[in-house]
N, CA, C and O atoms as CSV, one atom per row, in Angstrom:
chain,resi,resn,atom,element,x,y,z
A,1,UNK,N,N,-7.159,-10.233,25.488
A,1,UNK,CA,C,-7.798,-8.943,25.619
A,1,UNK,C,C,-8.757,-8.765,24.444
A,1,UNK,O,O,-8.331,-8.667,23.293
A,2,UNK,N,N,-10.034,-8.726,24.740
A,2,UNK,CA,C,-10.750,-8.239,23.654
A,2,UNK,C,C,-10.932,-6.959,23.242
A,2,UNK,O,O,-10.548,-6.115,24.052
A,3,UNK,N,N,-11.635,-6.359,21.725
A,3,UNK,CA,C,-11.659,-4.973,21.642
A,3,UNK,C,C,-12.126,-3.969,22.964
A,3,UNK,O,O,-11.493,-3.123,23.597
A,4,UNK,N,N,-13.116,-4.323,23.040
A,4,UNK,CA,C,-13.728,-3.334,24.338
A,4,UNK,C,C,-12.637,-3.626,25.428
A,4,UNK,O,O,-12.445,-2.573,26.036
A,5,UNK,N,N,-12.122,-4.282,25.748
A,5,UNK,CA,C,-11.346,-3.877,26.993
A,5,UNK,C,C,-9.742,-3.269,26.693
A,5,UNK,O,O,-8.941,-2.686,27.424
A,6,UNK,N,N,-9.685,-3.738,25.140
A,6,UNK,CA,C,-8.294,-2.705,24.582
A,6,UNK,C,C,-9.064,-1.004,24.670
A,6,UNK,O,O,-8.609,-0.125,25.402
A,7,UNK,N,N,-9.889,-0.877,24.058
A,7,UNK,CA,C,-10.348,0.066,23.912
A,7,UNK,C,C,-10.803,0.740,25.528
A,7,UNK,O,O,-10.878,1.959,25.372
A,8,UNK,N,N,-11.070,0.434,26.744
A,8,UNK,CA,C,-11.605,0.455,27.789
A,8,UNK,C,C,-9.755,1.229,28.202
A,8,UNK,O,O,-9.560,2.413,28.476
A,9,UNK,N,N,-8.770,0.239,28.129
A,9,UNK,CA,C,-7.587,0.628,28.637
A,9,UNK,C,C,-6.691,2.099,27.937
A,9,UNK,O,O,-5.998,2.995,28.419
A,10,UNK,N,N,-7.167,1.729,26.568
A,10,UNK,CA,C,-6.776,3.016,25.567
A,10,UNK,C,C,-6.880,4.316,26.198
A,10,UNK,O,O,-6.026,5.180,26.397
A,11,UNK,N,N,-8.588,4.243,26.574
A,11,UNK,CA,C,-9.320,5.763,26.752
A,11,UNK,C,C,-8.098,5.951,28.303
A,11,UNK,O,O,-7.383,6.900,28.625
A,12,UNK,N,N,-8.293,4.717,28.895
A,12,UNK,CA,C,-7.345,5.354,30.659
A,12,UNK,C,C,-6.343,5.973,30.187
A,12,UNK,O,O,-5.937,7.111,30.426
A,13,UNK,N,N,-5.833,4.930,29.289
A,13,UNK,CA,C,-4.099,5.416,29.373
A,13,UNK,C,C,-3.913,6.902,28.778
A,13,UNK,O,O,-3.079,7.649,29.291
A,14,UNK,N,N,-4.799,7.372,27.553
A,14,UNK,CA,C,-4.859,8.917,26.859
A,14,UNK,C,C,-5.710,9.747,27.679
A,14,UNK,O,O,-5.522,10.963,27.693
A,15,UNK,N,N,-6.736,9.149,28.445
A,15,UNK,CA,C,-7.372,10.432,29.016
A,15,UNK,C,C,-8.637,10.707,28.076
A,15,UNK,O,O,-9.287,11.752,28.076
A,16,UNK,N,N,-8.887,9.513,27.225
A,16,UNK,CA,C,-9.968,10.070,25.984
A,16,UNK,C,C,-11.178,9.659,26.995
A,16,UNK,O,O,-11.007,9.207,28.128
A,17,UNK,N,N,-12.324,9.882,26.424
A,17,UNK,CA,C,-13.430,9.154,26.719
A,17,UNK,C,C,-13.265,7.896,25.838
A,17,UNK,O,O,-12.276,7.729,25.125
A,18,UNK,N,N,-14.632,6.729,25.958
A,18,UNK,CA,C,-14.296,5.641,25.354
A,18,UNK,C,C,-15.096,5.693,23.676
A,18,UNK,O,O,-15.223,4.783,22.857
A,19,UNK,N,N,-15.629,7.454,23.593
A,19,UNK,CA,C,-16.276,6.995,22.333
A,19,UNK,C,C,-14.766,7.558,20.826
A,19,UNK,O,O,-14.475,7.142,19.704
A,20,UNK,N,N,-14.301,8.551,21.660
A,20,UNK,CA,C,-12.988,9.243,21.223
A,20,UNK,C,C,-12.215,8.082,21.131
A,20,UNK,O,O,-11.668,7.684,20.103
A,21,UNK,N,N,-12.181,7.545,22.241
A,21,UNK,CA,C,-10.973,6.191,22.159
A,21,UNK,C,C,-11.349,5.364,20.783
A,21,UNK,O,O,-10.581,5.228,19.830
A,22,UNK,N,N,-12.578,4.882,20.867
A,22,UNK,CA,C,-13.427,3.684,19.853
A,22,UNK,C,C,-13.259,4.398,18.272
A,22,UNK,O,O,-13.076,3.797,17.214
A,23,UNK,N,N,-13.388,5.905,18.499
A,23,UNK,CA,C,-12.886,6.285,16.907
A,23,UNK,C,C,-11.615,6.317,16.898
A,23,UNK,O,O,-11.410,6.958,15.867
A,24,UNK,N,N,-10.596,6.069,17.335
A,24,UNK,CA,C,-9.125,6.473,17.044
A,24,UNK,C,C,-9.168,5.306,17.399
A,24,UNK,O,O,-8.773,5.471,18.553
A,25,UNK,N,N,-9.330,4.300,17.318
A,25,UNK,CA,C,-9.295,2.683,17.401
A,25,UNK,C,C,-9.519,2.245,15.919
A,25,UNK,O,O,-8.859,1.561,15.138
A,26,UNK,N,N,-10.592,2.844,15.847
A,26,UNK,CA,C,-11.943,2.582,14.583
A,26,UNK,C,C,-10.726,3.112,13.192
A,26,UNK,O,O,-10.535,2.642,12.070
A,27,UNK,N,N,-10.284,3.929,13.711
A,27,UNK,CA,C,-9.296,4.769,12.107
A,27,UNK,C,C,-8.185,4.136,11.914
A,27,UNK,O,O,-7.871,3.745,10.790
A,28,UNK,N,N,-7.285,3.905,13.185
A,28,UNK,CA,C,-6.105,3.092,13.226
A,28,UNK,C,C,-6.532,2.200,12.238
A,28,UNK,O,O,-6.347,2.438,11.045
A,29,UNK,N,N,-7.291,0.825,12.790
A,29,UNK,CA,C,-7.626,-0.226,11.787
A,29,UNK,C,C,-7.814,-0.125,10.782
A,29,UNK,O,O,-7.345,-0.780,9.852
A,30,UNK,N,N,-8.814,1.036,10.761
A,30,UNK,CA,C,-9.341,1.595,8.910
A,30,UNK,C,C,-8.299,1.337,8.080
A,30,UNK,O,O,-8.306,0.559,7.126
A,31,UNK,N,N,-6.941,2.360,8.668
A,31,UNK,CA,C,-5.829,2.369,7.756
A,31,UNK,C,C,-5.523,1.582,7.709
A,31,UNK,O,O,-5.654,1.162,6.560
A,32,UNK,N,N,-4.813,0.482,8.727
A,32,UNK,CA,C,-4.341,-0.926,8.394
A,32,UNK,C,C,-4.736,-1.414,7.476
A,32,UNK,O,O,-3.839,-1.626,6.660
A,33,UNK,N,N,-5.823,-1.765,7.127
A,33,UNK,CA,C,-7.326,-2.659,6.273
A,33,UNK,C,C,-6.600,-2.006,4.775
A,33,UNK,O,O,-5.816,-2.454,3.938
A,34,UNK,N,N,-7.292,-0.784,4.956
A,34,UNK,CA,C,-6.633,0.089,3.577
A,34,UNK,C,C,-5.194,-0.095,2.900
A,34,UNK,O,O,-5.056,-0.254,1.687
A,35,UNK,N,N,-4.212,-0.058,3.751
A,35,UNK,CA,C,-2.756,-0.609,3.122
A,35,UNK,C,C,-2.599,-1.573,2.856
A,35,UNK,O,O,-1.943,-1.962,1.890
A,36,UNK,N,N,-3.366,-2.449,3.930
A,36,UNK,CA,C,-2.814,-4.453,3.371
A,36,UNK,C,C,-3.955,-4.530,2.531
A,36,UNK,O,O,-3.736,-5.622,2.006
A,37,UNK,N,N,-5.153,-4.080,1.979
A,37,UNK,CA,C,-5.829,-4.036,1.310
A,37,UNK,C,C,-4.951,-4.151,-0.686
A,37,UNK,O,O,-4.910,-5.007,-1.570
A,38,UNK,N,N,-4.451,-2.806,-0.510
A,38,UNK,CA,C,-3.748,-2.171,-1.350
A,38,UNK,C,C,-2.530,-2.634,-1.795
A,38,UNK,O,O,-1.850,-2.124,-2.684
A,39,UNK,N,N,-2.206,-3.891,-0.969
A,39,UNK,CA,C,-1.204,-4.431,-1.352
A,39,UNK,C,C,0.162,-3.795,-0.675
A,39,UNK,O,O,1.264,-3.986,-1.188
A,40,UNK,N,N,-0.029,-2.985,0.582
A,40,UNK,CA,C,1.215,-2.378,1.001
A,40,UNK,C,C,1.582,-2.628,2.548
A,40,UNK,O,O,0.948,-1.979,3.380
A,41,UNK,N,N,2.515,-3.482,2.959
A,41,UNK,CA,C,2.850,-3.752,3.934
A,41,UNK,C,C,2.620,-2.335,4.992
A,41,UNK,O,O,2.614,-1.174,4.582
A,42,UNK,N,N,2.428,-2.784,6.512
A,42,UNK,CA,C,2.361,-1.958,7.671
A,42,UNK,C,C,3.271,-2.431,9.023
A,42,UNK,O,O,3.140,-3.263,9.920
A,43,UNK,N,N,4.729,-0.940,8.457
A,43,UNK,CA,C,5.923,-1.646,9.044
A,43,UNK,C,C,5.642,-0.578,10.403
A,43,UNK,O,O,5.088,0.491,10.147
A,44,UNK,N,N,6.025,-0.877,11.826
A,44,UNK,CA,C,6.309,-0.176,12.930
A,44,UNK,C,C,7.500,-0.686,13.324
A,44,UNK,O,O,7.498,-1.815,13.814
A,45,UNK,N,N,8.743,0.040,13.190
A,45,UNK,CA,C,9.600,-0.275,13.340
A,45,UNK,C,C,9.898,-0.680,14.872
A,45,UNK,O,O,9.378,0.026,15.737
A,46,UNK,N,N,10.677,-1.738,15.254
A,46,UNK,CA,C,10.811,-2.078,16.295
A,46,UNK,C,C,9.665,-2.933,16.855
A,46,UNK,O,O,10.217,-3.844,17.470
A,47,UNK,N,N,8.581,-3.049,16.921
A,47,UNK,CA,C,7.471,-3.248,17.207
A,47,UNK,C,C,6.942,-4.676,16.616
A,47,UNK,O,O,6.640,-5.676,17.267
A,48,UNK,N,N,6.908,-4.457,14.913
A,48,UNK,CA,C,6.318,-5.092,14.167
A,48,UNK,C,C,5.870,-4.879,12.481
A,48,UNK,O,O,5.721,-3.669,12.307
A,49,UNK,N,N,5.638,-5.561,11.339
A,49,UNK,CA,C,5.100,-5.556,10.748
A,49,UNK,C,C,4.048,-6.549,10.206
A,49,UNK,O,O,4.281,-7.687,10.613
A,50,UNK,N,N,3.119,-6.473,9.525
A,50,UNK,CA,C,1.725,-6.866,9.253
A,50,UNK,C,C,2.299,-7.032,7.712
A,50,UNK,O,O,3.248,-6.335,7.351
A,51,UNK,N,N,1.711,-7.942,6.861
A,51,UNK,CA,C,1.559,-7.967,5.392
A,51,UNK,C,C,1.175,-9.166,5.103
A,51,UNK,O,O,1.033,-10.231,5.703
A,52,UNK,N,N,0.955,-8.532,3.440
A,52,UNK,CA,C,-0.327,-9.942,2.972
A,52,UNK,C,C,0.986,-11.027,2.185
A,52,UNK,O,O,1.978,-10.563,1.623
A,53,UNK,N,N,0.699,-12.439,2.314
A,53,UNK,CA,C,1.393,-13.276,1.543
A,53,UNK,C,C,0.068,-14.009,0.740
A,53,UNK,O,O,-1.127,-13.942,1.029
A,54,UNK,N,N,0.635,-14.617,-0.200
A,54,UNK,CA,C,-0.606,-15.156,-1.136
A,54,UNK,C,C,-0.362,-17.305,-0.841
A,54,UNK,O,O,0.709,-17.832,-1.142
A,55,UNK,N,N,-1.256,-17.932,-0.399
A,55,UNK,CA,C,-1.103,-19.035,-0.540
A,55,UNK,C,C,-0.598,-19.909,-1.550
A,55,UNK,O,O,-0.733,-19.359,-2.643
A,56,UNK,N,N,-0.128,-20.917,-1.639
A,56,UNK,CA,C,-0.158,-21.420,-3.222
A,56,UNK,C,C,-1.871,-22.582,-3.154
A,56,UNK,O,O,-2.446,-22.864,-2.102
A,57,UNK,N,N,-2.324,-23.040,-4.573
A,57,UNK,CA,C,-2.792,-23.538,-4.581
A,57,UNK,C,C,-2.642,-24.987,-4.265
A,57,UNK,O,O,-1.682,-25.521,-4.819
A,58,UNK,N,N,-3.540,-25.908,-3.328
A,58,UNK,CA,C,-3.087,-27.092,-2.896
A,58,UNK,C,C,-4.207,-28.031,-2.772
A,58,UNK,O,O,-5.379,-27.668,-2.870
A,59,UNK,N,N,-3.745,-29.555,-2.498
A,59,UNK,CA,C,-5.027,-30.526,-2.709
A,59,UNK,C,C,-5.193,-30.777,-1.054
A,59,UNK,O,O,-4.325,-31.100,-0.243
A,60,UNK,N,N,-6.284,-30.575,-0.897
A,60,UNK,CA,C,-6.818,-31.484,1.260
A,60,UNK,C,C,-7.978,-32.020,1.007
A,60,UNK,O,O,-8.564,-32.212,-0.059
A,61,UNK,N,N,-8.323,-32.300,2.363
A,61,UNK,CA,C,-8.983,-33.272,2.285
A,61,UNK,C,C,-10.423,-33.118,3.249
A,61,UNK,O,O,-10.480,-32.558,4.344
A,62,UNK,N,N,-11.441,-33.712,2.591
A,62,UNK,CA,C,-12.814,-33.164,3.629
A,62,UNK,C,C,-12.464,-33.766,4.574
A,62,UNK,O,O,-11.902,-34.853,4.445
A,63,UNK,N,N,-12.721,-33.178,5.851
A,63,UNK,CA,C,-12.407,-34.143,7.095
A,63,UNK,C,C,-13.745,-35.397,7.314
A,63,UNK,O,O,-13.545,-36.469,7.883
A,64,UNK,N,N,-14.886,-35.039,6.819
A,64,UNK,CA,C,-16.363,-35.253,7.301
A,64,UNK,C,C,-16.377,-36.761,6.032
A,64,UNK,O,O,-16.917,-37.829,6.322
A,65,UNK,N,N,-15.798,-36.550,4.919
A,65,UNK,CA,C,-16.167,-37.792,3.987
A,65,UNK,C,C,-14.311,-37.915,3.085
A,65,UNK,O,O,-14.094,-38.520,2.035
A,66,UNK,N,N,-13.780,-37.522,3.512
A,66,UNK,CA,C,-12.352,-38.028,3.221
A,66,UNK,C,C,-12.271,-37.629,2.061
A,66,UNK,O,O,-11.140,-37.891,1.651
A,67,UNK,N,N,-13.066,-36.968,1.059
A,67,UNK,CA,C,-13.059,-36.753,-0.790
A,67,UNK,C,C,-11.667,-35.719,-0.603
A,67,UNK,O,O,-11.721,-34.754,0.160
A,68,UNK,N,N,-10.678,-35.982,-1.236
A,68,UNK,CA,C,-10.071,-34.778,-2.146
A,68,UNK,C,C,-10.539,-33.802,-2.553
A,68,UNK,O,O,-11.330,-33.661,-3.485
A,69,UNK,N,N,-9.880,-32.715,-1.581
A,69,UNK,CA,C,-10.619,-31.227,-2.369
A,69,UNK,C,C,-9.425,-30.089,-3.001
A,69,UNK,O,O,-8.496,-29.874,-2.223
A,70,UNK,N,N,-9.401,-29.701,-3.704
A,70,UNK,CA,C,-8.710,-28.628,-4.504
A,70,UNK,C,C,-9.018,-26.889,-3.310
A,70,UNK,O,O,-10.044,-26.209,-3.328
A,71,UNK,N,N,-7.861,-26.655,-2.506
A,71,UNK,CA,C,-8.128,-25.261,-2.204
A,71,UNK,C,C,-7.101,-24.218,-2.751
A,71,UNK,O,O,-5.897,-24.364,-2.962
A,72,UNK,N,N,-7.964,-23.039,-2.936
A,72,UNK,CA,C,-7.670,-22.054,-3.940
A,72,UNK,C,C,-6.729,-21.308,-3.527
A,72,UNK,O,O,-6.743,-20.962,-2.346
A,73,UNK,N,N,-5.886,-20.962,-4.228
A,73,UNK,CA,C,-5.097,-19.505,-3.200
A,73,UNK,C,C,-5.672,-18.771,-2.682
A,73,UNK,O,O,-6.903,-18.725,-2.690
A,74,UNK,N,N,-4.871,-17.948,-2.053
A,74,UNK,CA,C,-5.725,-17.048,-1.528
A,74,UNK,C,C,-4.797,-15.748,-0.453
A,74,UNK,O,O,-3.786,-15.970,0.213
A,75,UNK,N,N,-5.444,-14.597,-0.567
A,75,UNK,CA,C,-4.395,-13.929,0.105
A,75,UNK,C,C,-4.643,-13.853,1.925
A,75,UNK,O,O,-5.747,-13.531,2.365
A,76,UNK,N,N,-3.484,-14.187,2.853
A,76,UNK,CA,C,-3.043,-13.913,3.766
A,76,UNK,C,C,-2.444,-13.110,4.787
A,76,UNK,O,O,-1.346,-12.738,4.374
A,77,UNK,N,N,-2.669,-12.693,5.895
A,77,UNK,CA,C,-2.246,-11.396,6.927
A,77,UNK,C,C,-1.682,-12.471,7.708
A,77,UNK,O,O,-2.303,-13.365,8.284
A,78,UNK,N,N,-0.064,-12.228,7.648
A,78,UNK,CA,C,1.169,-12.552,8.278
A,78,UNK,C,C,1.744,-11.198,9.180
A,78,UNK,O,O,2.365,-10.225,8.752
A,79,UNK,N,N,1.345,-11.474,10.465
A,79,UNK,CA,C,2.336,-10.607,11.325
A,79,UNK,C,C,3.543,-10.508,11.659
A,79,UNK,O,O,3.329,-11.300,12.577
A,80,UNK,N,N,4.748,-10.250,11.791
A,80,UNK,CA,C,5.958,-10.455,12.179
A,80,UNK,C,C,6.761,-9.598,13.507
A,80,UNK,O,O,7.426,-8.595,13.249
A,81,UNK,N,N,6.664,-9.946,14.479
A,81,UNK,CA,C,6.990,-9.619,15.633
A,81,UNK,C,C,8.623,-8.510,14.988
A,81,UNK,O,O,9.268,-8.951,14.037
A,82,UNK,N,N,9.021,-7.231,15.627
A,82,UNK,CA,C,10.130,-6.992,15.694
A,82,UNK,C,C,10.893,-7.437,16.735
A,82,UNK,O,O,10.641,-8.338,17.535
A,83,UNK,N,N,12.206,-6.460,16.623
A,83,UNK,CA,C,13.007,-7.001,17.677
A,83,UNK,C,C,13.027,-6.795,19.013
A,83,UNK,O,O,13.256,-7.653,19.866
A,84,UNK,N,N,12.668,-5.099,19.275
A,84,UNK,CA,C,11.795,-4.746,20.884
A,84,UNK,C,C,10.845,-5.423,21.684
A,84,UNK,O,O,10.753,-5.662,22.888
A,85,UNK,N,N,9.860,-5.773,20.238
A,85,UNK,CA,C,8.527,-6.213,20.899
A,85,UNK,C,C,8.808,-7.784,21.563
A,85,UNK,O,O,8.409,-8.135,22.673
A,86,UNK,N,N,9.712,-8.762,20.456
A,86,UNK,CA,C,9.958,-10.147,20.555
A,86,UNK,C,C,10.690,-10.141,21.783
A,86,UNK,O,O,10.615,-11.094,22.559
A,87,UNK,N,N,11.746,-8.631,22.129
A,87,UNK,CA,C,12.313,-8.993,23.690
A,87,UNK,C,C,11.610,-8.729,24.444
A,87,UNK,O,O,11.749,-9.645,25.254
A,88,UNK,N,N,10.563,-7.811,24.981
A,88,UNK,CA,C,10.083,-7.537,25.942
A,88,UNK,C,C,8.858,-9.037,26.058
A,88,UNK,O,O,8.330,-9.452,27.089
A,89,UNK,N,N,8.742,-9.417,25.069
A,89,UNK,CA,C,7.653,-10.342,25.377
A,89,UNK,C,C,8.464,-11.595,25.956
A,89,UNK,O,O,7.766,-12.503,26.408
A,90,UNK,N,N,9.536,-11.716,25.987
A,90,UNK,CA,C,10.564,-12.498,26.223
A,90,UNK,C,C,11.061,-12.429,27.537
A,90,UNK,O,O,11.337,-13.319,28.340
A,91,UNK,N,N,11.137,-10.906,27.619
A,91,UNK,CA,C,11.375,-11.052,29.233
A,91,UNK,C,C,13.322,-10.410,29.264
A,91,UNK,O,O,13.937,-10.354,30.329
């Protein structure tokens, strides 16, 4: 599902129009961005949580000329399925 057609289904399911929908889409994320930004996990209980983990630093390899390359840490967005969401997707 891409944005516009999450957003296309949003407006049905609330009754918004799709520009109402696209800002209460648009803010949701905002905040997300803003907390894992900030260093603060985004828990929905049952559902899911979102948070940043930090890589460690490690040696790979160019694929194109085989040289050893040094990549940097770096921070990461790890989702974690809850327990509702992991059953219903389960069946």
């Amino acid at each position: 599902m891409t944005k516009k057609e999450f957003i296309e289904k949003y407006a049905e399911k609330t009754g918004l129009g799709k520009k109402d929908a696209t800002r209460h889409f648009e803010t949701f994320l905002s905040i997300v961005e803003d907390s894992l930004t900030s260093g603060d996990n985004v828990q929905f209980i049952g559902w899911g949580t979102f948070e940043t983990k930090t890589t460690k630093e490690r040696m790979g390899r160019n694929p194109k000329t085989g040289e050893e390359i040094l990549i940097p840490t770096k921070q990461v967005v790890k989702f974690k399925a809850g327990k509702l969401l992991a059953e219903k997707v389960n069946g």
